[in-house]
C-alpha positions in Angstrom: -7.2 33.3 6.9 -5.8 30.3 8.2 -7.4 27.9 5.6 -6.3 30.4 2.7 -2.8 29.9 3.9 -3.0 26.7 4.3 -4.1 26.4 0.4 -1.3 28.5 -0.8 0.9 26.1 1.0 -0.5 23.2 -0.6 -0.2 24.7 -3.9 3.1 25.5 -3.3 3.3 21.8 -2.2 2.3 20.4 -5.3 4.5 22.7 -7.0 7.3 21.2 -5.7 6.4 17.6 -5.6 7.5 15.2 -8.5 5.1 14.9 -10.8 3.3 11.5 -11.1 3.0 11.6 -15.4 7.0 10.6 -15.1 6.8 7.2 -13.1 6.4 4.0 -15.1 3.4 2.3 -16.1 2.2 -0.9 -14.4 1.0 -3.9 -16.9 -2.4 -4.1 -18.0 -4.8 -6.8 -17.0 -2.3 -9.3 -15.7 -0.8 -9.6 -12.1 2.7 -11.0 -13.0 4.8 -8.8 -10.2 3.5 -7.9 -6.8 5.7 -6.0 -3.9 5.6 -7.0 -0.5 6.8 -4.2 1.8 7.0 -5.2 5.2 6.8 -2.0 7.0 9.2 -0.5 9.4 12.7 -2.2 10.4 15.8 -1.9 11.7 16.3 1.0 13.6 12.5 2.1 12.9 10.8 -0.7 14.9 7.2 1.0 15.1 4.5 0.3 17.3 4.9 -1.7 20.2 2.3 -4.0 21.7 2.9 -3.8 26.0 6.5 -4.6 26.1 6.0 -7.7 24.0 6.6 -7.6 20.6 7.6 -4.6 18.0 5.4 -4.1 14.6 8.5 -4.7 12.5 8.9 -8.3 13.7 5.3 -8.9 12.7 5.3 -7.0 10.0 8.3 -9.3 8.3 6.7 -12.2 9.6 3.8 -12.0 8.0 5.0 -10.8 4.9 7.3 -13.7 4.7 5.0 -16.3 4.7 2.7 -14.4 2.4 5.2 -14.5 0.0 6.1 -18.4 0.3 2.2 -18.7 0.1 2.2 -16.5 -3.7 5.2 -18.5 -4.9 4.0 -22.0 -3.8 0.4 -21.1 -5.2 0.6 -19.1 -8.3 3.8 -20.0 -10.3 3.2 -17.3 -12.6 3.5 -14.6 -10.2 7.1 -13.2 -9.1 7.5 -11.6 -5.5 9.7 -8.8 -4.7 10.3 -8.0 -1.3 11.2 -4.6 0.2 13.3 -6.2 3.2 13.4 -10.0 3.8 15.2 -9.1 7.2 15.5 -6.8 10.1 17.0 -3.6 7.9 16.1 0.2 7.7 14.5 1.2 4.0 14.3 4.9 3.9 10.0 5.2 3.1 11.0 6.7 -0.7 12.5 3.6 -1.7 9.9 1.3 -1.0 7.7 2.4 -3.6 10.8 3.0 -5.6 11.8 -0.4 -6.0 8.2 -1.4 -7.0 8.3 1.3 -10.2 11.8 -0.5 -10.6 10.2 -3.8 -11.2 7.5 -2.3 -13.2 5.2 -4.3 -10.1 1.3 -5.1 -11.0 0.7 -4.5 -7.2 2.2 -3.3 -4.2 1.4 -4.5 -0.5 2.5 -2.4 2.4 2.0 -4.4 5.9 1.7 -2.8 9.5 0.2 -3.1 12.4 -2.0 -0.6 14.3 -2.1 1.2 17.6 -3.9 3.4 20.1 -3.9 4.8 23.5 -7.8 3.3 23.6 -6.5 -0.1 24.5 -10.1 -1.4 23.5 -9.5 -0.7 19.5 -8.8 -3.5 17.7 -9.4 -4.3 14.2 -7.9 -4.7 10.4 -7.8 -1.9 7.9 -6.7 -1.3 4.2 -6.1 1.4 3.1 -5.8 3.1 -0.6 -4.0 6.7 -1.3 -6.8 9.0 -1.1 -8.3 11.7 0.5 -8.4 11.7 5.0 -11.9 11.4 5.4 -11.7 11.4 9.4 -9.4 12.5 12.2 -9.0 9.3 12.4 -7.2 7.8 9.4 -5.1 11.7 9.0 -4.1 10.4 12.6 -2.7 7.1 11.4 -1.5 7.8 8.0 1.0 10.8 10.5 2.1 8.4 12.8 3.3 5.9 9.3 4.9 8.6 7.3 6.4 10.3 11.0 8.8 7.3 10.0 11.1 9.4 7.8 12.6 11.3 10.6 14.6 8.6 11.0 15.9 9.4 7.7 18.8 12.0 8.2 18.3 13.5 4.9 14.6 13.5 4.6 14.6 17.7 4.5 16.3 18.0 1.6 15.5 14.5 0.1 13.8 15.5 -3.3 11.9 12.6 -3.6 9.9 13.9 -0.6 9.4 17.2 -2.5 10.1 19.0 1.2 7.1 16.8 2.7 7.1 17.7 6.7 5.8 14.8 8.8 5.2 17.4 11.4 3.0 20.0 9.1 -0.5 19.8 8.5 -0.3 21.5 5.3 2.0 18.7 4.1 -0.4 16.4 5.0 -3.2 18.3 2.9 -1.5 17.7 -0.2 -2.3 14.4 -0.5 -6.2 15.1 -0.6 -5.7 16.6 -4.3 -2.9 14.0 -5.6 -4.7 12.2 -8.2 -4.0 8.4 -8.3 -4.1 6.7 -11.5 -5.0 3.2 -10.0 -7.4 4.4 -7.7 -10.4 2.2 -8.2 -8.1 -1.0 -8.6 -6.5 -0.3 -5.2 -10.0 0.3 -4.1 -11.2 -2.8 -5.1 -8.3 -5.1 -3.8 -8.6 -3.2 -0.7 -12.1 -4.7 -0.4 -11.1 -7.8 -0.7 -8.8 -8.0 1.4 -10.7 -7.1 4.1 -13.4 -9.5 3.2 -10.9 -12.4 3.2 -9.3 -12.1 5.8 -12.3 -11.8 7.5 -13.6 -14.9 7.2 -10.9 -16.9 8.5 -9.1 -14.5 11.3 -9.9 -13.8 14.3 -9.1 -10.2 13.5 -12.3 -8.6 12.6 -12.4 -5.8 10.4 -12.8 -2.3 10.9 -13.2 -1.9 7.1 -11.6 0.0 3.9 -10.5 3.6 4.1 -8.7 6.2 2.3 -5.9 8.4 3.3 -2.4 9.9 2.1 0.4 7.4 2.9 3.8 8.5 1.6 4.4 4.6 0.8 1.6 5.0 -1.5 1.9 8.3 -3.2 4.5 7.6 -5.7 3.6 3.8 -6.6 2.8 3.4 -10.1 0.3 0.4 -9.4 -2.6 -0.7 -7.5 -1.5 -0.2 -3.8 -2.6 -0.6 -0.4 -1.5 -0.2 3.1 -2.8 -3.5 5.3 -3.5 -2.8 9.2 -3.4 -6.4 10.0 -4.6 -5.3 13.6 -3.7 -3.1 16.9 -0.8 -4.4 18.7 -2.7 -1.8 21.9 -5.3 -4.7 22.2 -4.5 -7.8 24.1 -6.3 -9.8 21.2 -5.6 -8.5 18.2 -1.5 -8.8 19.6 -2.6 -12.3 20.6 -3.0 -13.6 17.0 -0.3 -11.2 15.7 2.4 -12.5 18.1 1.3 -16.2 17.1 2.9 -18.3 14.2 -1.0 -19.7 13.3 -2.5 -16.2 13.6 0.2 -14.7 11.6 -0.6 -17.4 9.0 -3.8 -16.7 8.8 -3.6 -13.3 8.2 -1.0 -14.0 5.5 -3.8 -16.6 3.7 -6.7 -14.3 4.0 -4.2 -11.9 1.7 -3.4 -14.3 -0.4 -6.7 -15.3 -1.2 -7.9 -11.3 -1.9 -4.6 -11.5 -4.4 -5.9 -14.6 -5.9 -9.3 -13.4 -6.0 -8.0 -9.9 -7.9 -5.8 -11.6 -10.5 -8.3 -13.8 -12.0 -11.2 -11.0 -12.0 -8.3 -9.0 -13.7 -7.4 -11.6 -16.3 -11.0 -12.6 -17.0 -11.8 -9.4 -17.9 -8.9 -9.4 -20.4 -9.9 -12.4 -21.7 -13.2 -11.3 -22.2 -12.1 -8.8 -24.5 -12.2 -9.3 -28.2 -8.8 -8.1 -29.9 -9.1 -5.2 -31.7 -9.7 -5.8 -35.7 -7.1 -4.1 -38.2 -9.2 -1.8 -40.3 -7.8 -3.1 -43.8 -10.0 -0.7 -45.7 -7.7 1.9 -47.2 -4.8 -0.7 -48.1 -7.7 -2.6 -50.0 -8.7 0.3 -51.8 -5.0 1.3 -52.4 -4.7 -1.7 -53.7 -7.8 -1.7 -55.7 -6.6 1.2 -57.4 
């Protein structure tokens, strides 16, 4: 009974939603755009790592210096960021401004955390289905951020999404997403990259139904650079060098995805204009 509610909920859910056919297409084959969204900010500081340091200071930190790294290093490539200082952007107008900018990719940054002080790790995430307890638990507490949003009940671009509802949360396990196996992908190699070169090891690439993600119409991912809960992982985050290095190891999965993407574009032979009928017109 409860699980046949629960459907007719999320039915009525997706009823409601906007639908994803209206939002702009991203360009094809090329990375010329790519939105950095530092997460949290201003009066939404988010997790906080033993009375040390708050997510949204390492969250703009790192996304800063990716950012210099992109414009220094690929001169084709504009940046966009969501908040270059310590401001409140309501969660809707994140992935708002990417459609805006027609963006070829979109970057949300964060930082983890748990009562287990032991877990430590980086994740990327892409919109998809909640696989475990685990990343439902995590994509709640990101998207529990709108309550500080005073409209967020009757904010239509939320389609009357309740942070506090299971059944809201469901939804996102049947929203299809266009740029699925491209987020998929970069996700990969993010964590591979930054792998290598942090001290942050990774916990890997998982799916599940971040609001930042839902309405981007572009490759997207959610980064967990690490948990703020573990004394090593804040170690590295708190740190100019570590922060850095996390910001490289992005860089170099970005790098990595824009030239597979335009070698593939290249490789393909332009379509030939079938002159046939105008010949034979012409013939005639």
């Amino acid at each position: 009974m409860r699980l046949l509610l629960s459907l007719i909920l999320t039915i009525i859910l997706m009823l409601l939603l906007p639908a994803s056919k209206n939002l702009p297409h991203a360009r094809n084959g090329l990375v010329r755009k790519i939105v950095i969204d530092a997460g949290h900010g201003g009066l939404d500081p988010g997790c906080n790592g033993a009375n040390e340091i708050w997510e949204k200071a390492v969250t703009l930190a790192i996304s800063l210096k990716l950012g210099k790294i992109i414009e220094d290093s690929l001169k084709d490539v504009t940046v966009i960021y969501t908040r270059k200082t310590d401001k409140f952007v309501e969660l809707w107008e994140r992935p708002n401004i990417a459609n805006k900018e027609n963006a070829d990719l979109f970057i949300s940054i964060h930082c983890n955390s748990n009562v287990n002080t032991v877990a430590a790790g980086s994740e990327t995430y892409f919109m998809g289905l909640h696989k475990t307890q685990g990343n439902l638990d995590v994509a709640k507490r990101e998207n529990a951020v709108i309550s500080y949003e005073d409209d967020y009940k009757t904010n239509e671009s939320y389609g009357g999404f309740d942070p506090k509802s299971a059944e809201s949360h469901i939804i996102f396990s049947l929203v299809q997403n266009a740029f699925l196996q491209q987020s998929m992908k970069f996700s990969q190699l993010v964590e591979v990259n930054t792998n290598k070169i942090s001290s942050v090891k990774t916990r890997g690439v998982k799916q599940a139904g971040f609001l930042v993600l839902w309405q981007t119409a572009m490759p997207s991912v959610l980064v967990e650079t690490g948990f703020l809960t573990n004394n090593k992982d804040r170690a590295t985050l708190k740190s100019e060098d570590g922060q850095k290095t996390i910001a490289k190891g992005i860089f170099y999965a970005i790098r990595s995805y824009k030239r597979d993407l335009e070698k593939q574009k290249s490789a393909v032979p332009p379509t030939k204009k079938d002159n046939s009928t105008s010949d034979s017109l012409k013939k005639g």
